[in-house]
C-alpha atoms as an extended CHARMM CRD file, in Angstrom:
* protein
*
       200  EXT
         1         1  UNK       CA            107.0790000000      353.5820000000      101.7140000000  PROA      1               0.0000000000
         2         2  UNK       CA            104.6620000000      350.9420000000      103.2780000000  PROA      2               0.0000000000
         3         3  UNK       CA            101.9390000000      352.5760000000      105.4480000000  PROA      3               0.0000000000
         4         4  UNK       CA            102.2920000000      352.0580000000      109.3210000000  PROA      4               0.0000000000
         5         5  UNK       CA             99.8890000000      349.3620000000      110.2790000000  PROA      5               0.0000000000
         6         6  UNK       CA             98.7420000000      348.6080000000      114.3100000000  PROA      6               0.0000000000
         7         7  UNK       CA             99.8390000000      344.9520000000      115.9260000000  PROA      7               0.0000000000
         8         8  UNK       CA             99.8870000000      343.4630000000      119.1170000000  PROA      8               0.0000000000
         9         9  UNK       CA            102.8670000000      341.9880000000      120.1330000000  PROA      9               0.0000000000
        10        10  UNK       CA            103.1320000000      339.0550000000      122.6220000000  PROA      10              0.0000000000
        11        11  UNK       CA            106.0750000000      337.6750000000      124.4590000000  PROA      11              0.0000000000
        12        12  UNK       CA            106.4520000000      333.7410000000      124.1610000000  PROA      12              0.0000000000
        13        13  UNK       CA            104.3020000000      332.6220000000      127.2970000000  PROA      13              0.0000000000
        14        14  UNK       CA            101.6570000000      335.1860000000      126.6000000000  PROA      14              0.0000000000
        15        15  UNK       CA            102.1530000000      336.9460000000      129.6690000000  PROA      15              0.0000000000
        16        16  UNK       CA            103.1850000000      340.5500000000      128.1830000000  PROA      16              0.0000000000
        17        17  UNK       CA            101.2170000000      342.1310000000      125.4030000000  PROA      17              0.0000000000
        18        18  UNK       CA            102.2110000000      345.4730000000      124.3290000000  PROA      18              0.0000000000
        19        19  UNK       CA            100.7580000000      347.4440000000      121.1230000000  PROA      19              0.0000000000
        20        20  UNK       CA            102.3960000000      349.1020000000      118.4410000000  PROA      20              0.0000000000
        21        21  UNK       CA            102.8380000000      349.9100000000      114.7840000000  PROA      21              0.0000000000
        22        22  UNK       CA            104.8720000000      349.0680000000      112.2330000000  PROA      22              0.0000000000
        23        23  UNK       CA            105.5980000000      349.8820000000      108.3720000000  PROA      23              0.0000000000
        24        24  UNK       CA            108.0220000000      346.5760000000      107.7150000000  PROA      24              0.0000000000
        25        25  UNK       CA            108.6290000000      343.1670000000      108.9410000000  PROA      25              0.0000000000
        26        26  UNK       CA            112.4030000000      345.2020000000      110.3340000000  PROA      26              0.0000000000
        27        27  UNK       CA            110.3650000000      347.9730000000      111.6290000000  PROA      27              0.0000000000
        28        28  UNK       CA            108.0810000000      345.6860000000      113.8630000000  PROA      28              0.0000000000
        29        29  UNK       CA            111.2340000000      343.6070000000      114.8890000000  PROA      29              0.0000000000
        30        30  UNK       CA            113.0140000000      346.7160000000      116.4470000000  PROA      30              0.0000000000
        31        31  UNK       CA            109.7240000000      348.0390000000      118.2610000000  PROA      31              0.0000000000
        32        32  UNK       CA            109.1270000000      344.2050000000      119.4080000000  PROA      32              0.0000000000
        33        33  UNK       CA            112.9530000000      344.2440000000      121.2030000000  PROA      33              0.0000000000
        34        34  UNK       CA            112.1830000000      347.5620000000      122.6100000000  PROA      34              0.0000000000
        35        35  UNK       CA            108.4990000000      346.6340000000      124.0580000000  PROA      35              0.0000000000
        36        36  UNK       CA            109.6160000000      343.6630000000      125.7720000000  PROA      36              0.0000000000
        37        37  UNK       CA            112.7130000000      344.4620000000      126.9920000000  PROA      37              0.0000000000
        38        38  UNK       CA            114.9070000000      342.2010000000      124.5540000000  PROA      38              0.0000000000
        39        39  UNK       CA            118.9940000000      343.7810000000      123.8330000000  PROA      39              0.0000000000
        40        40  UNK       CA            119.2380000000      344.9390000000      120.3530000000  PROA      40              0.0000000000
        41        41  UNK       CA            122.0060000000      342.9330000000      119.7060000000  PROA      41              0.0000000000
        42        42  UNK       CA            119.7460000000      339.3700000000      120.4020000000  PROA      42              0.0000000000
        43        43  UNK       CA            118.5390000000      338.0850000000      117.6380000000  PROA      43              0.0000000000
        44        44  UNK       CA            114.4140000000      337.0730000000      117.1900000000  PROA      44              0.0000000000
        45        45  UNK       CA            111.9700000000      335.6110000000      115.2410000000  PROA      45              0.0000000000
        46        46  UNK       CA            107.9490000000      336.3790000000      114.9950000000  PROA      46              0.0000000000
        47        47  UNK       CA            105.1810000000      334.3560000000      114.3340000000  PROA      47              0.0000000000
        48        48  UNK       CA            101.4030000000      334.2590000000      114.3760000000  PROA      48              0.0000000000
        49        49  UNK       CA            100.1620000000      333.8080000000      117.9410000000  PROA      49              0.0000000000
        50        50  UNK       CA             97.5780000000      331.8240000000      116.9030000000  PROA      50              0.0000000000
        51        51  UNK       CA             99.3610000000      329.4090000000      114.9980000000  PROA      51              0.0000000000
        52        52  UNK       CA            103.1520000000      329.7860000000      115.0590000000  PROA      52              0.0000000000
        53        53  UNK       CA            103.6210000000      330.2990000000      111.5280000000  PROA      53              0.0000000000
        54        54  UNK       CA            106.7440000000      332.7180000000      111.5130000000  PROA      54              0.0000000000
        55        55  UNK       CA            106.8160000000      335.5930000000      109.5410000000  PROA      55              0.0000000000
        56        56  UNK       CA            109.7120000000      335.2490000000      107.3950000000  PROA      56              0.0000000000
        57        57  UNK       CA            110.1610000000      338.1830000000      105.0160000000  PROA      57              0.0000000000
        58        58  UNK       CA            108.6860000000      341.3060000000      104.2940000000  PROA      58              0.0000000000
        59        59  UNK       CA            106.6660000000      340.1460000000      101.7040000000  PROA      59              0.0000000000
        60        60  UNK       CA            104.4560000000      337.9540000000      103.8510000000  PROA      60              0.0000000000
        61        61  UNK       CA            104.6170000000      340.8420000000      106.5880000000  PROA      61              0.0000000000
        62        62  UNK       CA            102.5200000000      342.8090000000      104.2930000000  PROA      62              0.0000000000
        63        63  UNK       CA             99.3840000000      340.7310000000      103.7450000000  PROA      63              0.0000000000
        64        64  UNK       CA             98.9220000000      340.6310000000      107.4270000000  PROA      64              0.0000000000
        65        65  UNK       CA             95.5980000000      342.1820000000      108.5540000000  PROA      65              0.0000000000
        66        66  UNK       CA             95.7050000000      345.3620000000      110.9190000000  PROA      66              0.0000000000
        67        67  UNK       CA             95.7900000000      344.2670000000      115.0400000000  PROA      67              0.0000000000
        68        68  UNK       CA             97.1630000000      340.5100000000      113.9590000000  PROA      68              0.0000000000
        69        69  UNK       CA             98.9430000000      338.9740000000      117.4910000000  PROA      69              0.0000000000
        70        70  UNK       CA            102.2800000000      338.7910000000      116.7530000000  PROA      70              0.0000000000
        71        71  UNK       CA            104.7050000000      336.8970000000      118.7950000000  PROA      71              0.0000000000
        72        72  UNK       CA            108.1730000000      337.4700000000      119.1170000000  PROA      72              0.0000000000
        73        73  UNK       CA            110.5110000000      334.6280000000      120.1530000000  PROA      73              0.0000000000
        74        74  UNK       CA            114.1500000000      335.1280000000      121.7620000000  PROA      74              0.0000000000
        75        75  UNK       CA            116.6670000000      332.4580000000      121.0910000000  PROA      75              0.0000000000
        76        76  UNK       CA            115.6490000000      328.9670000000      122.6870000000  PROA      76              0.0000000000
        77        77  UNK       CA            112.2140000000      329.8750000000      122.4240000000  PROA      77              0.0000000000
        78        78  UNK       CA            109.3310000000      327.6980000000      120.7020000000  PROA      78              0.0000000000
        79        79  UNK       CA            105.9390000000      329.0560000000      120.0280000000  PROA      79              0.0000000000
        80        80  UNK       CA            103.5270000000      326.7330000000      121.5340000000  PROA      80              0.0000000000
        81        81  UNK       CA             99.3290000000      326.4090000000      121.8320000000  PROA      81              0.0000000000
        82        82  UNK       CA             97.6070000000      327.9500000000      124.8270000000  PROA      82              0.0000000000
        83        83  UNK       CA             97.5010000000      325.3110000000      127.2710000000  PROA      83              0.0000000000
        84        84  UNK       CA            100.2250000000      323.3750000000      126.2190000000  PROA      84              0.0000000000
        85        85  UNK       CA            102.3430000000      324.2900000000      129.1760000000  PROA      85              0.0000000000
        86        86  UNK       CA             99.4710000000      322.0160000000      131.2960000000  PROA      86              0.0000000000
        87        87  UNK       CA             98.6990000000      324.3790000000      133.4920000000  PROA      87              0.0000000000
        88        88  UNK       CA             96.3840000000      321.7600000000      135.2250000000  PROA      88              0.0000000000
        89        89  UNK       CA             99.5950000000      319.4310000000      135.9570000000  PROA      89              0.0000000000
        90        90  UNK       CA            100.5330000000      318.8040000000      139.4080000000  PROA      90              0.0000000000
        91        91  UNK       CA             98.9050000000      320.1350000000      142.8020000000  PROA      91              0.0000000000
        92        92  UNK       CA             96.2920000000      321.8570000000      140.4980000000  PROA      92              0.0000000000
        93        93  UNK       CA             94.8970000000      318.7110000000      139.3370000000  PROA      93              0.0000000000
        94        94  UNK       CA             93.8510000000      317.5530000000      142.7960000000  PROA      94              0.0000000000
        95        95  UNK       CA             92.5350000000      321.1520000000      143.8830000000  PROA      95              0.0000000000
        96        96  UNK       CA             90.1850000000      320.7700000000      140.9810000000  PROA      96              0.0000000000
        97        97  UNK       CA             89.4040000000      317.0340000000      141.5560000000  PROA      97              0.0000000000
        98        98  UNK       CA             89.1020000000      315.9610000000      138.1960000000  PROA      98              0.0000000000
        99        99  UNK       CA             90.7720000000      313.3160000000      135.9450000000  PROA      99              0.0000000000
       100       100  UNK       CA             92.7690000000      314.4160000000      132.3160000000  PROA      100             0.0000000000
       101       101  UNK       CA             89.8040000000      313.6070000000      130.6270000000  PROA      101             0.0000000000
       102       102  UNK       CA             87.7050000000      316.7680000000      132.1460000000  PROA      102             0.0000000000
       103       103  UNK       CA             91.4500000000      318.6950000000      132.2050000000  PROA      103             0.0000000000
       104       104  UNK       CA             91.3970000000      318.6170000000      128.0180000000  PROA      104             0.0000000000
       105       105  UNK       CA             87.7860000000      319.7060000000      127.9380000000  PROA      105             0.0000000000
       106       106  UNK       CA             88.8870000000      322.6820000000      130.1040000000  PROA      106             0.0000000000
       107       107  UNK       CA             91.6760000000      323.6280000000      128.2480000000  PROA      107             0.0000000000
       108       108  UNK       CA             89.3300000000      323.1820000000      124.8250000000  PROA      108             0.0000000000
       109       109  UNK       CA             86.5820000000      325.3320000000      126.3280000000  PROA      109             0.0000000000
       110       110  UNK       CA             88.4300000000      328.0950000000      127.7640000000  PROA      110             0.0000000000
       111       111  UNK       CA             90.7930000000      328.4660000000      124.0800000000  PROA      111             0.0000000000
       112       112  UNK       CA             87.3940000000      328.7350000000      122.4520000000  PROA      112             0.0000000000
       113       113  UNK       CA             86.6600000000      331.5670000000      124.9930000000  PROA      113             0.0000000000
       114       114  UNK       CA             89.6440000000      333.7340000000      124.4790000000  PROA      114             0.0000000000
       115       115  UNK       CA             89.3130000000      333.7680000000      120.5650000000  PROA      115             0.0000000000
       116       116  UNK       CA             85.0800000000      334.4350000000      121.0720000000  PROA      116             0.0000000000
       117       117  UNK       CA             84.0950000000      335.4830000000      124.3430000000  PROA      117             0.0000000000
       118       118  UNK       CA             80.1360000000      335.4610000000      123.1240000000  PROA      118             0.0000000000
       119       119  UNK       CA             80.7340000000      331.8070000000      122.7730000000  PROA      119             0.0000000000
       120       120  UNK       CA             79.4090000000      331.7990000000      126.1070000000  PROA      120             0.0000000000
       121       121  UNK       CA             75.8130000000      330.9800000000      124.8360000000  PROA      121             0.0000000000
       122       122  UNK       CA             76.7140000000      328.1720000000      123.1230000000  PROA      122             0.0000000000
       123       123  UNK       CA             78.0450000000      326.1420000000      125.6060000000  PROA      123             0.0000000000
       124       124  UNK       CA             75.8260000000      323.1080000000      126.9620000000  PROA      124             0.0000000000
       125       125  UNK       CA             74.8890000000      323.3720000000      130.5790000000  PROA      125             0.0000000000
       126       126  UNK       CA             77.4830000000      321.0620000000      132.2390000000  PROA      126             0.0000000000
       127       127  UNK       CA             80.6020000000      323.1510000000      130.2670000000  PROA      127             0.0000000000
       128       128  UNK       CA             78.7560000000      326.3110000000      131.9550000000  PROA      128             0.0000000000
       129       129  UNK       CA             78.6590000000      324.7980000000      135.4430000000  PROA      129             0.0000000000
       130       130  UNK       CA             82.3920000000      323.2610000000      134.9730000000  PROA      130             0.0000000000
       131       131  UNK       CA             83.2350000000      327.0080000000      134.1520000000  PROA      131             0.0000000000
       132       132  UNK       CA             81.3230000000      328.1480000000      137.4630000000  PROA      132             0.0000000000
       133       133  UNK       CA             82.7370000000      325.5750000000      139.4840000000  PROA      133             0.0000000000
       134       134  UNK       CA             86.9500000000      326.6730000000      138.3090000000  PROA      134             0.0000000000
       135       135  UNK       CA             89.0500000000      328.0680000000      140.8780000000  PROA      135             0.0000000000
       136       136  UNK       CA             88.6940000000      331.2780000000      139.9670000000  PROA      136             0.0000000000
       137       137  UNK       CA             93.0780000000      331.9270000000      139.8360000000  PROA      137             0.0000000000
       138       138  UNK       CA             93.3170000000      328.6640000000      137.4510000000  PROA      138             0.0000000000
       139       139  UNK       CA             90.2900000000      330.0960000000      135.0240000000  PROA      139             0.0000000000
       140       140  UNK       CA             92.4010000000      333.6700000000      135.0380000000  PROA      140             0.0000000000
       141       141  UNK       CA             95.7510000000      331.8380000000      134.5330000000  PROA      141             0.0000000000
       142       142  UNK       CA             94.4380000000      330.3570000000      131.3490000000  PROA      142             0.0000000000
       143       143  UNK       CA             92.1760000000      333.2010000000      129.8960000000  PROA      143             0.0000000000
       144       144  UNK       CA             95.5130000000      334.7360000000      130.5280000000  PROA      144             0.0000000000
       145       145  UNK       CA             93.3950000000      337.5450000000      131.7300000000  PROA      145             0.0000000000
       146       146  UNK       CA             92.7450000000      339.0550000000      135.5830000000  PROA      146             0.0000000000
       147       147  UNK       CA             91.2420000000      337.2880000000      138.2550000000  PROA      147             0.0000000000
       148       148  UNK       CA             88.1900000000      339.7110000000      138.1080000000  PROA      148             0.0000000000
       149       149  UNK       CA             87.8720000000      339.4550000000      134.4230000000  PROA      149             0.0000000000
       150       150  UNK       CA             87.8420000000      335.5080000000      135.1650000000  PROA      150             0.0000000000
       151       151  UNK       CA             84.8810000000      336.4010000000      137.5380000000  PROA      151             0.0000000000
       152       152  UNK       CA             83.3160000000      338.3190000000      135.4710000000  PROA      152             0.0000000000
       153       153  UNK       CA             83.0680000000      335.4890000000      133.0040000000  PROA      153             0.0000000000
       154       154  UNK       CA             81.5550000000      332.7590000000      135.7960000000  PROA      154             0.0000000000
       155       155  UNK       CA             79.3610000000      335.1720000000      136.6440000000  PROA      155             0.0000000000
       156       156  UNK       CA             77.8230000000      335.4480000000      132.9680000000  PROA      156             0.0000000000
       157       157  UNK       CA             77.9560000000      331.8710000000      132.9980000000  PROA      157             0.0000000000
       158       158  UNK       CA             76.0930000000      331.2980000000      135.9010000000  PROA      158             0.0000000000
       159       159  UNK       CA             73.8400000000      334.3040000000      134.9300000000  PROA      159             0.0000000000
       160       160  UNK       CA             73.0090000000      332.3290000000      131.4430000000  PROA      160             0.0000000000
       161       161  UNK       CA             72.6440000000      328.8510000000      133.0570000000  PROA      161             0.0000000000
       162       162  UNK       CA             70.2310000000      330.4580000000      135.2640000000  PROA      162             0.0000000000
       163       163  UNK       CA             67.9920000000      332.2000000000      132.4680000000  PROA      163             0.0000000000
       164       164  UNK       CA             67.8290000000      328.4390000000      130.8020000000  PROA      164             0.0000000000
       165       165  UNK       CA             66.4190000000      327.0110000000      134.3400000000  PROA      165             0.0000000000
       166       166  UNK       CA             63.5960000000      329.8940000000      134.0590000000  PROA      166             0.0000000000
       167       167  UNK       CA             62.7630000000      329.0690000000      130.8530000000  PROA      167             0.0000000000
       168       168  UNK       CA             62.7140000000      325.1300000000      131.1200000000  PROA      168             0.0000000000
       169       169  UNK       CA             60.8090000000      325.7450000000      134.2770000000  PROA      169             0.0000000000
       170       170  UNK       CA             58.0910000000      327.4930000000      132.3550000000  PROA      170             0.0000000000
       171       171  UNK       CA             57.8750000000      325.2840000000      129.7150000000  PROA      171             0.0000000000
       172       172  UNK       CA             57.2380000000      322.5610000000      131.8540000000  PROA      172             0.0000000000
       173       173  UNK       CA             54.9410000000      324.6670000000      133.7830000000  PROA      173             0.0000000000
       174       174  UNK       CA             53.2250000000      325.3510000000      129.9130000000  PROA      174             0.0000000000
       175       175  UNK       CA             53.3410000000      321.5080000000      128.9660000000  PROA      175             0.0000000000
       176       176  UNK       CA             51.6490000000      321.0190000000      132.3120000000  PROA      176             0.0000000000
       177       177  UNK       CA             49.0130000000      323.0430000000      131.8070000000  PROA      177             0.0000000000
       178       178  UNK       CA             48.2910000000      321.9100000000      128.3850000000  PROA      178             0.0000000000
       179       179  UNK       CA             48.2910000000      318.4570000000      129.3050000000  PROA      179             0.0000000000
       180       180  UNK       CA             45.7760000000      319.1320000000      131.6240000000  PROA      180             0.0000000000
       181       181  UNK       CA             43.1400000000      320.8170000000      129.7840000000  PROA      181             0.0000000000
       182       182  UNK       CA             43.2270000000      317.8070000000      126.8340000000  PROA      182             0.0000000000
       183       183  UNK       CA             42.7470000000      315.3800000000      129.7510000000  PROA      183             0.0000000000
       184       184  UNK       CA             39.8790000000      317.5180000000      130.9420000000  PROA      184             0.0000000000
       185       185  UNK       CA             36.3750000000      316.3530000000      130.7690000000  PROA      185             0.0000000000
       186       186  UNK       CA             35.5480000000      320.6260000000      130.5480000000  PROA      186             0.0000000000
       187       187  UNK       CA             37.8480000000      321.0040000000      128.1410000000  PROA      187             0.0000000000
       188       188  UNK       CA             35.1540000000      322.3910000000      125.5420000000  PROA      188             0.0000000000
       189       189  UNK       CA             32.8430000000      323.6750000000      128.6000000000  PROA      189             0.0000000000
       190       190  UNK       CA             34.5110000000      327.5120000000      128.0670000000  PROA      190             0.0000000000
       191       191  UNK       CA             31.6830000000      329.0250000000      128.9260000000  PROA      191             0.0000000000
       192       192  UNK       CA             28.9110000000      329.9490000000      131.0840000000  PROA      192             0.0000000000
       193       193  UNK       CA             25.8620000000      327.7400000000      130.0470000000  PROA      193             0.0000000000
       194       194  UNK       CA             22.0540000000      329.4960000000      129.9300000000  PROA      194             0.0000000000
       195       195  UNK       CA             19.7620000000      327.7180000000      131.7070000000  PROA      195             0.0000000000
       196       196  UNK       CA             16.0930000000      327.4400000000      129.9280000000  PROA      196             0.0000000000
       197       197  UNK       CA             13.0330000000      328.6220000000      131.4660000000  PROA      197             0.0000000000
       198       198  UNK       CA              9.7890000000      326.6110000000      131.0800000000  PROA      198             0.0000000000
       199       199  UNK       CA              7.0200000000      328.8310000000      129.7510000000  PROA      199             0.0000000000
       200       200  UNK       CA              3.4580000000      329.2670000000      131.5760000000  PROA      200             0.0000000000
């Protein structure tokens, strides 16, 4: 008998995720139903919630690694992207005042977030400030997270953006002072010169 193995199991818009285990691709089917409140009786599918790749037969099941997200999809139901629902359409387009253009560099930004939250300190100052500058229930809808953890996460962002200011303020400060003391006449007077003393 396969050994049980942990997975996270997602409903299709992301908006329930329940944990569980499972020995078989039948076995994770059953527990999916009865996490997410599906009839036994109504058939489903799962895929990858990364990439919708369905999970066909048990074979496949088992070279999936421990805590995979798993989706399960009810009849109708297509796995799509995160932001693909354009969650920036409508009224939440002008509340943000900003064209499509900045709307696809949101949605690319925040998808990079949820799969590597330290991916924070790579971003260039103006994706940090567009992050500090979301409406804080639009940045939670699409981290598909809580409105504090959304605040918690333009609040490191503004923390880091803040740390880069200090430090490009005191290398300018450095370059400054460096400047300065090779456009010095004194530059090589470092010292305290002795006067001589004429002898009687």
């Amino acid at each position: 008998m396969s050994e049980s193995r942990p997975f996270k199991i997602w409903n299709s818009d992301r908006s329930i995720k329940k944990g569980t285990v499972a020995a078989t691709l039948e076995d994770l089917l059953k527990k999916g139903r009865q996490l997410l409140g599906i009839p036994e009786s109504e058939p489903v599918s799962a895929v990858l919630e990364e990439d919708g790749t369905e999970i066909s037969d048990e074979d496949y099941f088992a070279f999936i690694r421990h805590n995979t997200t798993i989706m399960m999809l009810r009849t109708g139901q297509k796995w799509m992207p995160v932001g693909a629902d354009d969650p920036f359409g409508g009224d939440e387009v002008d509340n943000l005042d900003c064209n499509m253009e900045i709307s696809d560099r949101l949605k690319h930004l925040i998808a990079g977030l949820q799969k590597n939250i330290t991916r924070i300190i790579t971003l260039s100052n103006d994706d940090l400030q567009l992050i500090v500058e979301m409406d804080v229930a639009l940045l939670a809808h699409l981290l598909q997270d809580t409105e504090n953890f959304a605040k918690s996460i333009q609040e490191a962002c503004q923390r880091h953006l803040d740390e880069r200011t200090q430090t490009a303020e005191a290398m300018d400060l450095l370059r400054l002072y460096h400047t300065a003391r090779q456009s010095s006449p004194y530059v090589e007077d470092t010292g305290p010169k002795r006067q001589k003393h004429a002898h009687t």
